[in-house]
C-alpha positions in Angstrom: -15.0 25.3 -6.0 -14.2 26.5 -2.8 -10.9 25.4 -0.4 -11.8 21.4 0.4 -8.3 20.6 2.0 -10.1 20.0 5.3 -12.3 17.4 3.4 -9.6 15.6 1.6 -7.4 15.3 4.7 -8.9 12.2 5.0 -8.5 10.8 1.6 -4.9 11.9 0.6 -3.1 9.5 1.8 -5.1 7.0 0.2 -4.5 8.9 -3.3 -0.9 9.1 -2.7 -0.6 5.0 -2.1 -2.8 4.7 -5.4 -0.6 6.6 -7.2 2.7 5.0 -5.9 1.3 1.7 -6.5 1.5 1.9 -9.8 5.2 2.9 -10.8 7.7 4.4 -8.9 7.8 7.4 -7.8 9.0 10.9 -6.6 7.2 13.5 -4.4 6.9 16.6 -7.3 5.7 14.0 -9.9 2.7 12.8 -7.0 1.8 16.5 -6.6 1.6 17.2 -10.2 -0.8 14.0 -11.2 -3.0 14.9 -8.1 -3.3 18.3 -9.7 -3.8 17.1 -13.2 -6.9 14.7 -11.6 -8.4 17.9 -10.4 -6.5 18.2 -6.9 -5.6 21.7 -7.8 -5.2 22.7 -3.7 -2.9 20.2 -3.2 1.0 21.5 -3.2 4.1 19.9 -2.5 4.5 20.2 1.0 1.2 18.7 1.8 2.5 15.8 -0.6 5.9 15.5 1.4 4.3 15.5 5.0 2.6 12.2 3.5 5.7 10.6 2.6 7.3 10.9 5.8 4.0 9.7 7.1 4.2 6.5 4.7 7.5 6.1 5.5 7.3 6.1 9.1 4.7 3.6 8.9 6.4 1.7 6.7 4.2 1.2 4.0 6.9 2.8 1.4 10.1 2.0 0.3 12.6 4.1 -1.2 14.8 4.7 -3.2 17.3 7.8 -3.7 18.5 8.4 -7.5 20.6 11.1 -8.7 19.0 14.2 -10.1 19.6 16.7 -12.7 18.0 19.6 -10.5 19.7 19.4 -7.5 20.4 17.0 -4.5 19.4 13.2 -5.1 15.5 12.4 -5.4 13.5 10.0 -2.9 11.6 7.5 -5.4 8.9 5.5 -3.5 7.4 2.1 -3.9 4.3 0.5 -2.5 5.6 -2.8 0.2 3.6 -5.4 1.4 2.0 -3.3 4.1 1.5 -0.4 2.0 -0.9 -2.5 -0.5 -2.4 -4.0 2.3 -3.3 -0.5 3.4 -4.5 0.6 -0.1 -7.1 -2.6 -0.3 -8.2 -1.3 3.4 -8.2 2.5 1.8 -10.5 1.5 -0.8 -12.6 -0.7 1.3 -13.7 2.2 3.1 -14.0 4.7 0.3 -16.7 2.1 -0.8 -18.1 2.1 2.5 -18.3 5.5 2.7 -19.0 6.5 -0.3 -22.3 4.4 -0.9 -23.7 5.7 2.0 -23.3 9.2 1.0 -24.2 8.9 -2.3 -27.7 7.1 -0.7 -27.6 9.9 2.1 -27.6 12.4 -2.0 -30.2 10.8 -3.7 -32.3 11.0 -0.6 -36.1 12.4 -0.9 
């Protein structure tokens, strides 16, 4: 398929917040289940501007842990806020996502 980055610009962040909110954490492990769920265009750095983003919103917690590949990892949890944002997240992706799939199956 070709290059969809521009399309999923919208939904990443909404990925990434699923993903955290069901065990902690770390920014290479995020990028490698996106990939393994068929987000093959996604790479670390796009994964890593959304943490800051997360963070800066406060929506994330973290934690840093010691690593065996270098300097200490960032593990992230979902907060209050950030679960709040996830119900929105999927609240529109229903939304959304209805209306295309209607807009689809159109005759």
């Amino acid at each position: 398929m070709e290059n969809i980055t521009e399309m999923l610009k919208g939904v990443l962040e909404g990925c990434v917040l699923e993903i955290i909110s069901h065990e902690e954490t770390y920014g290479y492990e995020i990028t490698k289940k996106l990939n393994a769920l068929g987000f093959t265009d996604v790479v670390d750095g796009t994964v890593y501007t959304i943490l800051v983003r997360l963070e800066k919103n406060k929506l994330v917690e973290n934690t840093k842990r010691p690593s065996d590949m270098g300097p200490p990892r960032k593990f992230f949890t979902l907060n209050d806020a950030g679960r709040e944002e996830l119900k929105k997240f999927w609240a529109k992706w229903e939304f959304v996502s209805t209306r295309i799939n209607k807009l689809k199956e159109m005759e």
